[in-house]
C-alpha positions in Angstrom: -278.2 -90.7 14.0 -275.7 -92.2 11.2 -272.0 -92.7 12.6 -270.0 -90.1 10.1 -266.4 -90.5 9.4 -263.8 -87.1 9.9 -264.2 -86.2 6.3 -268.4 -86.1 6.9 -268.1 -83.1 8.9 -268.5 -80.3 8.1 -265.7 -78.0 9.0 -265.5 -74.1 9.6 -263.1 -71.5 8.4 -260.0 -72.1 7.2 -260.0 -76.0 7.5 -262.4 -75.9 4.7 -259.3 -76.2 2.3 -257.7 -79.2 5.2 -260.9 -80.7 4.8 -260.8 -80.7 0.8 -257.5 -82.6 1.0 -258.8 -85.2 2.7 -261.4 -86.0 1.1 -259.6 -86.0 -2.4 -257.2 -88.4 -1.0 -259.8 -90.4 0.5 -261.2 -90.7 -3.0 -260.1 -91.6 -6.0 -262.2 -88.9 -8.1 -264.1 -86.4 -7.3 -265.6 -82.8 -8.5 -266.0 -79.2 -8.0 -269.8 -79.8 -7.5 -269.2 -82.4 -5.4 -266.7 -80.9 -2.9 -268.7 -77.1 -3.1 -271.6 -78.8 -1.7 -269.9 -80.8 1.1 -268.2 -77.6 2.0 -271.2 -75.3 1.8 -268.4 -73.1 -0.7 -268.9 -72.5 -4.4 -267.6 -73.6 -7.0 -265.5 -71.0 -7.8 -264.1 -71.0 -3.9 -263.4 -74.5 -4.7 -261.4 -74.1 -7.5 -259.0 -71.4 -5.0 -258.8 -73.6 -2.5 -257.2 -76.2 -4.7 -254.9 -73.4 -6.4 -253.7 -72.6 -2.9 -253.4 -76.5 -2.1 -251.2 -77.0 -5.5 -248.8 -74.2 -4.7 -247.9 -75.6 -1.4 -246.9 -78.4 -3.3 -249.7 -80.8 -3.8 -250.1 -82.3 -7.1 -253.9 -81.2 -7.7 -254.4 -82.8 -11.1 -258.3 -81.9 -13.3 -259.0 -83.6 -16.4 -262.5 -82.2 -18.1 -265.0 -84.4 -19.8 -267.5 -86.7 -19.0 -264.9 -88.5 -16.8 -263.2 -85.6 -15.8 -262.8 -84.7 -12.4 -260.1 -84.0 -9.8 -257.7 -85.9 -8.2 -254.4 -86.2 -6.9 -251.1 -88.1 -8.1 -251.1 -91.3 -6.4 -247.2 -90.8 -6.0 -248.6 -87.7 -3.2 -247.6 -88.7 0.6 -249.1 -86.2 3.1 -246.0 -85.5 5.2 -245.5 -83.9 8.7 -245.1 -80.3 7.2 -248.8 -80.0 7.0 -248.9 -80.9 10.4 -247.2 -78.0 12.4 -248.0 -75.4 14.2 
């Protein structure tokens, strides 16, 4: 068995979209394929999850193209707000 890293599991429900956020901040690129098959979501779920990300207030940025891909504005600190109950 491979040691795996919080972002390698897979998580259930809702934390799907928690679990998205980490792993775009843990990277500095990534895609809709990429992040649909880590999830077990499609591509089209992916692309709500990050609208519902963006409009509480984190800067989800896409570009399109062969080096295209999405990311998040380095200038993004996750604060204690995403951390209560």
């Amino acid at each position: 068995m491979t040691k795996e890293s919080a972002c390698d599991i897979i998580i259930a429900g809702d934390f799907k979209i928690f679990g998205m956020l980490l792993t775009i901040l843990n990277k500095e690129k990534t895609t809709a394929k990429y992040l649909a098959d880590r999830y077990m979501i499609s591509p089209r779920t992916v692309y709500r999850y990050l609208d519902i990300l963006n409009l509480n207030g984190v800067p989800i940025m896409t570009k399109s193209g062969k080096n295209g891909g999405i990311y998040i504005l380095n200038s993004f600190k996750l604060n204690n707000l995403y951390f209560s109950i």
